[in-house]
C-alpha positions as CSV (number, residue, x, y, z in Angstrom):
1,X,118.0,80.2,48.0
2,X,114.4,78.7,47.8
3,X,114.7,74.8,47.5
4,X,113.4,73.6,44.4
5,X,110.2,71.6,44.5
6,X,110.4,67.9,44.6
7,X,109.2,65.9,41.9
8,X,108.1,63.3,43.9
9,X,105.0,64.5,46.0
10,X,105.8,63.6,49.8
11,X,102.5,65.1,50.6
12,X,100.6,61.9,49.2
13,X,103.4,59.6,50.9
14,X,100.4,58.4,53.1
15,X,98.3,56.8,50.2
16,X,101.6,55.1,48.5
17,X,102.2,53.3,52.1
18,X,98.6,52.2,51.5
19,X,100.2,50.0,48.7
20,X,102.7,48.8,51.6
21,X,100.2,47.7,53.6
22,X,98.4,45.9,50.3
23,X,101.9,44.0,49.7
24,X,102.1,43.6,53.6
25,X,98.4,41.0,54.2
26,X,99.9,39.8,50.6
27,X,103.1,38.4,52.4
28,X,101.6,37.0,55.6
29,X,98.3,35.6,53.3
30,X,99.5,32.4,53.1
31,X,101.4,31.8,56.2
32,X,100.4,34.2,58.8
33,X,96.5,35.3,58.8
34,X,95.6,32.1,56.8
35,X,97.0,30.0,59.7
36,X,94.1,31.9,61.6
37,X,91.7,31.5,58.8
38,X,92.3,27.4,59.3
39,X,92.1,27.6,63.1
40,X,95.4,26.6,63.4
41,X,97.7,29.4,64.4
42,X,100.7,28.2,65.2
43,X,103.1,31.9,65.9
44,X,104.5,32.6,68.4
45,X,103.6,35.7,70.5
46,X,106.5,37.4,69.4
47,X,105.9,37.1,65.7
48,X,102.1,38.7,66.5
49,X,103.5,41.3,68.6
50,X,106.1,42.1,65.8
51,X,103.1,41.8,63.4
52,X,101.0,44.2,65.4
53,X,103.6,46.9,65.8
54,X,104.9,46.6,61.8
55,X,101.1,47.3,60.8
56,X,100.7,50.3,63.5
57,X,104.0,51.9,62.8
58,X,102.2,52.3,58.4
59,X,99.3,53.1,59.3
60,X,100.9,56.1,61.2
61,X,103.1,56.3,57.8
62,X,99.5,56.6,56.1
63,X,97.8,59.0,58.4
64,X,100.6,61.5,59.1
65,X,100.7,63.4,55.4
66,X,97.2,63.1,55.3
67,X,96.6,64.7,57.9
68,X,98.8,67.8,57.0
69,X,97.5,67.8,53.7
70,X,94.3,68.1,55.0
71,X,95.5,70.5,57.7
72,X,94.5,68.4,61.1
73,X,97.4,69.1,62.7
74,X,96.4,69.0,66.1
75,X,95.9,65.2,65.1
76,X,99.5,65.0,63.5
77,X,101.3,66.1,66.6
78,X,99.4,63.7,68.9
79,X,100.8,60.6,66.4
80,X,104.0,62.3,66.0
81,X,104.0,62.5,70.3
82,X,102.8,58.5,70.0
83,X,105.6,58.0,67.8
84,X,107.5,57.9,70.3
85,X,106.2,55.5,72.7
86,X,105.6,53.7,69.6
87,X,109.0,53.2,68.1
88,X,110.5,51.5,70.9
89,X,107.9,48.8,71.0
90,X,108.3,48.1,67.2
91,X,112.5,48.0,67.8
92,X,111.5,45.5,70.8
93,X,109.6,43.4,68.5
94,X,112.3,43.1,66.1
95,X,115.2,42.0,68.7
96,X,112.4,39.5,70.5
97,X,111.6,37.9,67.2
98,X,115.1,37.6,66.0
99,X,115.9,35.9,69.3
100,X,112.9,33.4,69.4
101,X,113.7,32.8,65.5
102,X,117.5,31.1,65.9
103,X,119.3,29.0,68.0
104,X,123.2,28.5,69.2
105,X,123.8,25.3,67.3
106,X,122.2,27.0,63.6
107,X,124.5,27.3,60.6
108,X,126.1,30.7,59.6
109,X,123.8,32.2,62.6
110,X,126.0,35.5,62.2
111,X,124.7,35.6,58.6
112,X,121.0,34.8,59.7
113,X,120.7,37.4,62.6
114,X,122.7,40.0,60.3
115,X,119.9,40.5,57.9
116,X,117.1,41.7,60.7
117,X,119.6,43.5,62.1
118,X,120.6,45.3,59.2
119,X,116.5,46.3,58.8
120,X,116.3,47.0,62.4
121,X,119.8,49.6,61.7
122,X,118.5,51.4,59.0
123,X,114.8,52.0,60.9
124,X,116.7,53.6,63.7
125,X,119.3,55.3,61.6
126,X,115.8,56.8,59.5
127,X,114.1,57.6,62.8
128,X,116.9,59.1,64.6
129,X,117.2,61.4,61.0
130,X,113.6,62.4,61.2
131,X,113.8,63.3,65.0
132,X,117.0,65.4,64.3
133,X,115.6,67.5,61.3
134,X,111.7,67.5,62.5
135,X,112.2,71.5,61.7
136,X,113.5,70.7,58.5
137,X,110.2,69.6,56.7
138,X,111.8,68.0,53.2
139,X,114.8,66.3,55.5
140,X,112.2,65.3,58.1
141,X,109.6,64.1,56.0
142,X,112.5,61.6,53.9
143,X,113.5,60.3,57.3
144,X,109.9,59.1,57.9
145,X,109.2,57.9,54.4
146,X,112.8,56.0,54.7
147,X,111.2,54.0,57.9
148,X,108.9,52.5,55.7
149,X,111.6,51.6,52.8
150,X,113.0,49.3,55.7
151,X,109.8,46.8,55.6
152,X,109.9,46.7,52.3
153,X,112.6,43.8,51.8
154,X,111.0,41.5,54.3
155,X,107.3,42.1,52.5
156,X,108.7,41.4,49.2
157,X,111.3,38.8,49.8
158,X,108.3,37.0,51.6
159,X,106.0,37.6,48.8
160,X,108.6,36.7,45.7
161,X,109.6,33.5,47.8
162,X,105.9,32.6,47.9
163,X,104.5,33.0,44.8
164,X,107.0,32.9,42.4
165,X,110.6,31.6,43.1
166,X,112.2,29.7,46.2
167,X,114.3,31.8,49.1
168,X,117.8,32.2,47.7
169,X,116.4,33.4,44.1
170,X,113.8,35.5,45.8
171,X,116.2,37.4,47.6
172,X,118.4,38.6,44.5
173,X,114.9,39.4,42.8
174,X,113.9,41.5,45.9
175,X,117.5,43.4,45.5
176,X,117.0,44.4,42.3
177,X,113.1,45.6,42.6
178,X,114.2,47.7,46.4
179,X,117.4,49.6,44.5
180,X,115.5,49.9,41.4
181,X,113.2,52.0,43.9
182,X,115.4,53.6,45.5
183,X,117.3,54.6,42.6
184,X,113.7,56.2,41.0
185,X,113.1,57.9,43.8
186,X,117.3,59.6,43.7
187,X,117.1,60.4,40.2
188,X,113.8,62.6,40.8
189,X,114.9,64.2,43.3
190,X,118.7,65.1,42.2
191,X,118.0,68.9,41.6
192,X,116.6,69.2,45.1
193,X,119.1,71.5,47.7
194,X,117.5,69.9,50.6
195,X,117.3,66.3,52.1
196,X,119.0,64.7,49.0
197,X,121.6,63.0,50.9
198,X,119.3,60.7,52.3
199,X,118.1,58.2,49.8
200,X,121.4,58.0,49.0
201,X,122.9,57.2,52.2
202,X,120.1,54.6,52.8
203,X,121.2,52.6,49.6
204,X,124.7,52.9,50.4
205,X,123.9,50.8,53.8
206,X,121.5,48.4,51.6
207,X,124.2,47.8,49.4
208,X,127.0,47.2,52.0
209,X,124.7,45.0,54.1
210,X,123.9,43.3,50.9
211,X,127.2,42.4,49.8
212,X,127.9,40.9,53.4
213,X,124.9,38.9,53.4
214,X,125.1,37.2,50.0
215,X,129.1,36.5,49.9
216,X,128.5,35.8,53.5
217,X,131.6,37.5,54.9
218,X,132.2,36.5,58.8
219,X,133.5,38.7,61.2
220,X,134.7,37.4,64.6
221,X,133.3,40.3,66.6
222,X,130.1,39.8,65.0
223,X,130.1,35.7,65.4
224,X,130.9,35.9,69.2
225,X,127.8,38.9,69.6
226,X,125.6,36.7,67.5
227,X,126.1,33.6,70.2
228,X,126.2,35.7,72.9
229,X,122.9,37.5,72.2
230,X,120.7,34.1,71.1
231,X,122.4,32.8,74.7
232,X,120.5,35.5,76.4
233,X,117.1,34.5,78.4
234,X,115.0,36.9,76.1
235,X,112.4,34.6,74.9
């Protein structure tokens, strides 16, 4: 049976992550590239590398459905090849900024490294998706797009924290706004036979990570792999 067609139109993904990268300079304006605009850049190499990667691994998100849609797809398999060598560098960049970011003596550091953690999770979980169904176009394409969903709660905590509210405010805000999404994007596409599953699953581990983070539930194993990883000579 011939899946229905989706209401939302994956092949224009590429010019909504265009809005992505508009909330992305938003979120750094005042702290990161203003610090350069002052001459007084005061980041660590980690946070540019991290910063360098974030903004290469959209602007792939951007080029990929144009190019099919515009059918350069020579071009589309020669980013989808770089992908790969790309990915690994952007999960690097995570773990190296987490690392440089905390230290042993910090309060509910479980907590702290939890919440990069929990992005860094749900980018691999998406990736490994999209590598495993890259035959499957409409499970394939969700698994990319979903990749992109996990910068969107740094950007827009950053950005609500910023210019509107302080941190702890900010954060439920930025809950609401990213399931409010997420829950737009289910309801179009609940008649679809393929790659439904997948928004889904990706707000069920939002939700879950969410729940730990703001009642800030403790877990032993966690606590002692939180210690033992900032102990490590990473950075």
């Amino acid at each position: 049976m011939k899946s229905k067609k989706s209401l939302i139109n994956f092949d224009d993904s590429g010019y909504y992550f265009s809005v992505l990268i508009g909330l992305v300079i938003l979120a750094f304006l005042l702290t990161y590239f203003s610090s350069f605009y002052n001459e007084s850049p005061d980041f660590v190499f980690y946070f540019h590398l991290h910063s360098a990667m974030t903004i290469t691994w959209i602007f792939m998100l951007i080029l990929q459905p144009v190019l099919v849609k515009k059918k350069r797809f020579y071009a589309h398999r020669l980013i989808s090849l770089l992908s790969y060598l790309i990915f690994p560098y952007l999960i690097m960049s995570f773990i190296l900024l987490a690392h440089n970011s905390h230290s042993l003596n910090e309060e509910n550091l479980d907590i702290s490294l939890f919440i990069p953690f929990k992005d860094l999770v749900i980018l691999i979980i998406s990736f490994s998706i999209a590598i495993r169904y890259r035959k499957q176009t409409e499970i394939h394409t969700r698994g990319m797009i979903a990749t992109g969903i996990a910068f969107i709660e740094p950007v827009l905590t950053r950005i609500i924290n910023y210019t509107i509210v302080p941190t702890l405010i900010a954060y439920f805000l930025m809950i609401i706004v990213l399931y409010s999404f997420l829950l737009l994007m289910i309801f179009k596409e609940r008649n679809q036979d393929k790659g439904r599953w997948l928004l889904p699953l990706i707000l069920g581990l939002y939700i879950s990570a969410h729940f730990i983070v703001v009642f800030k539930i403790h877990f032993g194993a966690w606590e002692s792999a939180s210690k033992w990883f900032i102990a490590l000579p990473l950075t």
